[in-house]
N, C-alpha and C positions, 0 to 999 in steps of 0.2 A: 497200874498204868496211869499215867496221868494223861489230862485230859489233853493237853497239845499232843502226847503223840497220837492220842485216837483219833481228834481232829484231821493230820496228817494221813494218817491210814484212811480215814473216811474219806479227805478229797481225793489220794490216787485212787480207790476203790472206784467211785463215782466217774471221776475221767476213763480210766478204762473201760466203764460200763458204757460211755458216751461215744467211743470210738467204735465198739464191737456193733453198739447199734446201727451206727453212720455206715459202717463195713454192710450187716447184712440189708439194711435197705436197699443199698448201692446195689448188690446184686438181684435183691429181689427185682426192682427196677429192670435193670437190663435183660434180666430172664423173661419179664413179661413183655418187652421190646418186640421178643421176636415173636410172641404170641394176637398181636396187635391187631385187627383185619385193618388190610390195605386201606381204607375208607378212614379208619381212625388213627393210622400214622399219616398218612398225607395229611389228615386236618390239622394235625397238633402245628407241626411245624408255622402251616398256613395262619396261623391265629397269631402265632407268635412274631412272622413276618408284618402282618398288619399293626400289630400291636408297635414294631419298632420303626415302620412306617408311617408313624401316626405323624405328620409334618404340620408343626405349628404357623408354619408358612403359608401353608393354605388358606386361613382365614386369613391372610394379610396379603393377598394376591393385590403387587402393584399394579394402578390406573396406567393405560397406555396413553404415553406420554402426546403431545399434541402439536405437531408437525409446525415447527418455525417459519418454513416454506409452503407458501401456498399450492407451487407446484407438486411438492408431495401429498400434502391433503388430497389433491385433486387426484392424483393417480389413485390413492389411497379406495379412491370412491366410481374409478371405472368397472362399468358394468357388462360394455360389449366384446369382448375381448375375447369370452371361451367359444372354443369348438368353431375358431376360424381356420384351424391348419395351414397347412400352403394354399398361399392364393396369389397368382399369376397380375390380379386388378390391381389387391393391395400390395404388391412388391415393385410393382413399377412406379406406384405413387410414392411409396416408403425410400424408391430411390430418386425420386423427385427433390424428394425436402432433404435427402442428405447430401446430395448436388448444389442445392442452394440454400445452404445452413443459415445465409441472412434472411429469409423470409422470415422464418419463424423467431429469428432472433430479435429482429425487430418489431415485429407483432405482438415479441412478450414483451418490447418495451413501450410499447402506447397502450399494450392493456395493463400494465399495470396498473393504471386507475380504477380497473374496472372487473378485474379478474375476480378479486376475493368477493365482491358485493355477487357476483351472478353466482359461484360459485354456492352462499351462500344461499341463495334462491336456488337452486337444482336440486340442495341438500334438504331443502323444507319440504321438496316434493317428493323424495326420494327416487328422484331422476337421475340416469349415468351423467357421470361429471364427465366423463366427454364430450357432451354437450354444449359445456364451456371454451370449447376449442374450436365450437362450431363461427362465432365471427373471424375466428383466424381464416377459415375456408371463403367466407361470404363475403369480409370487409377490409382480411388483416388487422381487426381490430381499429381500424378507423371510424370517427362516428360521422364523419364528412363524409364518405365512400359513397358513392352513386353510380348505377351500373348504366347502359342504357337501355333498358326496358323501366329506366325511371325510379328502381329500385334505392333507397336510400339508409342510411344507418348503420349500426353494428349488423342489424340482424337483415338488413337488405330487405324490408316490407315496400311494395308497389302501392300507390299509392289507394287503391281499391281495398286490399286485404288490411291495408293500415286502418282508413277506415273502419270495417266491418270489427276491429280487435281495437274501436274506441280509438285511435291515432290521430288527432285533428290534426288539419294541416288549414295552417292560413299564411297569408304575406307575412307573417311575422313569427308565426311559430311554427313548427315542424316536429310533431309527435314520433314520428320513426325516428329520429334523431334522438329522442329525451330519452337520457341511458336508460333510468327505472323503466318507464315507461313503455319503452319498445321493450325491456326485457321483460317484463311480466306479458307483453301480448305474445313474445315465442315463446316464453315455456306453455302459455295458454294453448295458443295455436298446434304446437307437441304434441301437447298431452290429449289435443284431440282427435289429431292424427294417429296418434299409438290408439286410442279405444279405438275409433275406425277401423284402423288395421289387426284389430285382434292383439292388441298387445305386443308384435313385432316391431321392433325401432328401427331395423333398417329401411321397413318400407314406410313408417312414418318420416325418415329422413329424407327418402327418394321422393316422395311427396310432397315434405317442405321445398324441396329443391323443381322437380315436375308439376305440382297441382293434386291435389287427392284424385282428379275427373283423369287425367295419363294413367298413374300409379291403376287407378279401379281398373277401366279398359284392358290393358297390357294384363289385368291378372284374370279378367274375362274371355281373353281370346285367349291366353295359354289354357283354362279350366276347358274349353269348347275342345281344343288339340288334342286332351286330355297329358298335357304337359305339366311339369312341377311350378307352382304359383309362388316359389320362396325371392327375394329379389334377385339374388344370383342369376335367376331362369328366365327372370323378366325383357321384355322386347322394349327398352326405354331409351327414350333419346340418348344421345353421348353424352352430353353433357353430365344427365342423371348415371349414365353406367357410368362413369369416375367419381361422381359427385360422396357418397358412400364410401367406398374405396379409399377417397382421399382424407374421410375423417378417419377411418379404423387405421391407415397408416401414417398420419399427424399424431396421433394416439398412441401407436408404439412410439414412434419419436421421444416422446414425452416421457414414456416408460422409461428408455434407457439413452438418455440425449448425449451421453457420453460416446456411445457406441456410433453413432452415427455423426460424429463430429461437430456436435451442435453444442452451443453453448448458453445454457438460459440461465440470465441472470436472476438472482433467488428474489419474489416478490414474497414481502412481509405478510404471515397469513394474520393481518388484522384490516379493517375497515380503511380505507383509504382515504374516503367521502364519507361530511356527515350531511343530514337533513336538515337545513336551516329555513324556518319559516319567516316569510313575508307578507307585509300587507298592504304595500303600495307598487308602483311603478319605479323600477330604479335602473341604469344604466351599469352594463357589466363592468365596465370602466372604471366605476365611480366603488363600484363595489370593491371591486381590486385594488381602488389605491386606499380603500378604511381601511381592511380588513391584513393588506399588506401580504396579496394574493398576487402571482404574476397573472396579469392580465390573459396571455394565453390558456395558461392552464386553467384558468376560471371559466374561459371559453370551452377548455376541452371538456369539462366536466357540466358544460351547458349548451351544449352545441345545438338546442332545439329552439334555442330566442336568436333565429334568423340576422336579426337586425340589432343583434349584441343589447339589446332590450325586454325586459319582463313585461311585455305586453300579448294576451293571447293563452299566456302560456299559467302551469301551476303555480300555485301562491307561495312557492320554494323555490332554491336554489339548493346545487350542491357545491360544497366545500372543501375544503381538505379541514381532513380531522381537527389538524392541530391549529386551523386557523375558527374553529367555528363560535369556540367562546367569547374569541378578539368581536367578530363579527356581531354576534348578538347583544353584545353588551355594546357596541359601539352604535347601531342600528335603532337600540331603546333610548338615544341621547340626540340624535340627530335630526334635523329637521325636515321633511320629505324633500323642498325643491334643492336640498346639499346633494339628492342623492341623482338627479336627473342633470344630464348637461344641460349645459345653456343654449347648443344646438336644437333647432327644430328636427324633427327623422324626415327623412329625405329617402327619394329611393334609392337602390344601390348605386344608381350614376346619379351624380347631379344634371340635370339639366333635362333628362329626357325620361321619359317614361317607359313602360316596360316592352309595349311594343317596338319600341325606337331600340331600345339595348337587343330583345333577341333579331333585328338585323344585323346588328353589329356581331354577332358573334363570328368567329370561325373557330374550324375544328382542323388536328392535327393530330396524326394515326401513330403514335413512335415506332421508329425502327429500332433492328439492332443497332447496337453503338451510342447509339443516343444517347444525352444527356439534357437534365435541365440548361446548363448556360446557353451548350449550342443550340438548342433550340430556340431560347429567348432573342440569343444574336440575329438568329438566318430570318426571327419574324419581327424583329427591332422593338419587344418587348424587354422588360423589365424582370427579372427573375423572381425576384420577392413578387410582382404585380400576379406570374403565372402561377405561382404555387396558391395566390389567393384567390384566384379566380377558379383555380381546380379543388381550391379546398384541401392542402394539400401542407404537412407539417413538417415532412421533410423533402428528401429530394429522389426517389426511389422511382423508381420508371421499370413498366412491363412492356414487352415487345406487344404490339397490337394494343394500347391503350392511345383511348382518343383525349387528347388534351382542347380544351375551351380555349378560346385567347377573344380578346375585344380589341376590338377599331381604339384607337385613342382619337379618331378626329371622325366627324361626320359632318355631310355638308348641310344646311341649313335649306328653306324655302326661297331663296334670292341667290343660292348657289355658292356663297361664303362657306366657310368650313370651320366650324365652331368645335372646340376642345372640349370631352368628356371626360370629366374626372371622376373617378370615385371617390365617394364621399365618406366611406369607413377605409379608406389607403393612407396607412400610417406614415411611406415613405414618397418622395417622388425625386424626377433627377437629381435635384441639389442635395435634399436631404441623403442621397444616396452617396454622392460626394464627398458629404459631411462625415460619413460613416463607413469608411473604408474598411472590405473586409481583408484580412489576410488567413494564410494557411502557416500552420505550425505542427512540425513535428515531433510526435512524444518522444519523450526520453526514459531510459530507466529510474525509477523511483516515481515519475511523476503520476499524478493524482487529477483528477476534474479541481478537488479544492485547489490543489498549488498552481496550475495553469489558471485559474481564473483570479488568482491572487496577483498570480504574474503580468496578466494584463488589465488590471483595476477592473475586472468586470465582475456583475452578479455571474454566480454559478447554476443558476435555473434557466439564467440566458447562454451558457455555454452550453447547457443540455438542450436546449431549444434549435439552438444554431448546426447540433450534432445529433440527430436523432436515432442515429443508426448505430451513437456509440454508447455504451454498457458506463455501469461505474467504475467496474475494471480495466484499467486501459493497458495498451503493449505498445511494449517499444515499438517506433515505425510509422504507428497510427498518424495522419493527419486529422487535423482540429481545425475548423472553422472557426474565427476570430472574429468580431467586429469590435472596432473602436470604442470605448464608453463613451458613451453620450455626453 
């Protein structure tokens, strides 16, 4: 036999022998299948399942991405929200602000300067970011806002408690005012209302808004009653039983501002203001036209130097971000007296001192209907003049708000009647002559840029002259216009 065919022979020999094996394994296998205890067929499968489960993805679990919008950070980090169920306080507040969707519309647009920085301060503490909602309750976000129990600032400190949380307040500076400032004294203040209270927020809120000495009382006569001490159960002024209320339903607001036909426009969640330091005396003025800052807005973001001067006040100023390098690099070149006008300071009126201006004041309570112009007509003020003397950036009016106004003339010791000007009033009759405003209404397509193209004017002054309107505009809208200078 030669050797290829033994070859031959031997490989079918071999294959067949490899088949018969694979045959009887097979069955041995499945005969021992059914012999299996329960315990050890459920595991096999089990092993094999994890085994194909085994997901490489797991160690490559993607970082959660980080909220563009400020206002979603912010929801992202509310705290007081569970195990409120139906509540009769908070629905009637909740239908409060969906009745009038401009309040809060406009409160996120004067806090935008200030939103992402307090924001940021809540989250160092690991405090609800609801809390950041809390000047919309106090101020609307104004840092001019003064109530009258004297109350001042974003965060509305009296001037006692402003003190006591370090607040100075002199002729020329005004610490409830300075954004940082006052907000580092209420999260202060807060947080030592929440330990007092045992770690409960709402009656730390009830508290900021009452007094911690109401808040204690009212939980001492319900313990005597043997009544429930939670703030729900509390016997507190009215003011305070809404006060609460009206933040946990600003708060859902917020959550779904769709729903409630609100519209908030998206604030960028980056730094808005930077910290720029100083070491001399310099006019805000002066500072806005180096730095190439609107004068207002320099103001808003330093609304504590009274007298639009860094006297009194910290060895800082705040900026906008993008303006802070122009500044300090223009600030290490310049000479101190470039940075000071050439005016002396003078008090707010010229001529009279400050006993003399508060006789001159009066007060005027607004009704319904009302408006800035007609009001300024029926008392032969100035419009621009009342919104300065109220401190006041746009032109929004609550029923039951007392507005200031000033004498323009008082009579003298000889009975003459000598004219009081104010000496930080940018505008007066002529110049107001000189600066005719007009109204315009939007059109489809238009933009804040192409309306401010269209009437040669800056676009930070068309946002100044419009406070109440977004970047988004709609057809229909009216635009306050003023001439360019």
């Amino acid at each position: 036999m030669s050797s290829s065919i033994r070859k031959a022979i031997k490989s079918d020999a071999l294959t067949r022998l490899a088949q018969a094996i694979a045959v009887a394994v097979s069955a041995t296998l499945a005969g021992c299948s059914s012999h299996v205890p329960q315990t050890e067929a459920t595991h096999t499968p089990n092993i094999a399942a994890r085994a194909k489960q085994k997901p490489i993805w797991l160690s490559e679990k993607p970082t959660p991405q980080i909220p563009q919008d400020v206002w979603e950070r912010m929801r992202q980090g509310f705290q007081l929200q569970d195990n409120l169920g139906v509540n009769p306080r908070i629905e009637q507040q909740r239908l409060w602000f969906a009745s009038n969707p401009s309040f809060l519309e406009n409160a996120g647009e004067r806090g935008s300067l200030y939103i992402h920085y307090i924001v940021e301060r809540l989250e160092e503490r690991n405090m609800p970011l609801e809390l950041a909602l809390l000047p919309v309750i106090e101020s609307a976000y104004n840092p001019m806002a003064y109530s009258r129990a004297n109350a001042v600032g974003l965060w509305q400190f009296i001037p006692s408690t402003g003190r006591y949380f370090n607040l100075r307040q002199t002729r020329f500076y005004d610490g409830r005012r300075d954004i940082t400032a006052s907000t580092t004294a209420a999260m202060d203040y807060l947080t030592r209302l929440h330990d007092m209270f045992n770690g409960d927020w709402l009656l730390a809120l009830a508290a900021y808004n009452a007094g911690e000495g109401t808040v204690s009382r009212a939980i001492e006569r319900n313990e005597k009653l043997g009544l429930p001490t939670d703030y729900w159960n509390l016997p507190l002024p009215a003011e305070t039983q809404a006060y609460v209320p009206k933040l946990l339903a600003l708060s859902q607001v917020v959550l779904a501002p769709e729903a409630y036909g609100v519209n908030l426009n998206p604030i960028a969640n980056e730094p808005y203001f930077q910290v720029v330091e100083i070491n001399q005396r310099m006019d805000l003025s002066k500072v806005a036209a180096v730095a190439n800052i609107d004068e207002d807005e320099l103001f808003q973001l330093n609304p504590a130097f009274k007298q639009r001067t860094t006297i009194d006040g910290p060895q800082h100023l705040l900026v906008p971000t993008s303006k802070a390098q122009l500044l300090t690099a223009s600030l290490s070149t310049m000479r101190p007296e470039e940075l000071i006008s050439k005016k002396s300071l003078k008090p707010v009126f010229e001529g009279a001192d400050e006993s003399e201006i508060a006789s001159l004041k009066r007060a005027y309570r607004v009704k319904r209907g009302d408006n800035l112009a007609a009001i300024a007509k029926a008392n032969k003020v100035d419009v621009k003049d009342l919104q300065r003397w109220n401190k006041m950036t746009g032109k929004n009016l609550k029923v039951g708000q007392t507005l200031v106004m000033q004498d323009t003339t008082k009579r003298n010791s000889s009975g003459r009647v000598n004219t009081v000007v104010a000496a930080n009033s940018k505008t007066n009759s002529k110049a107001a002559k000189e600066k005719p405003q007009t109204q315009y209404k939007v059109k489809q397509g238009d933009s804040l840029y192409m309306v401010a193209k269209r009437f040669n004017v800056e676009m930070q002054h068309l946002k100044r002259w419009n406070p109440r309107v977004g970047q988004a505009l709609k057809p229909g809208q009216m635009l306050t216009v003023s001439s360019p200078r």
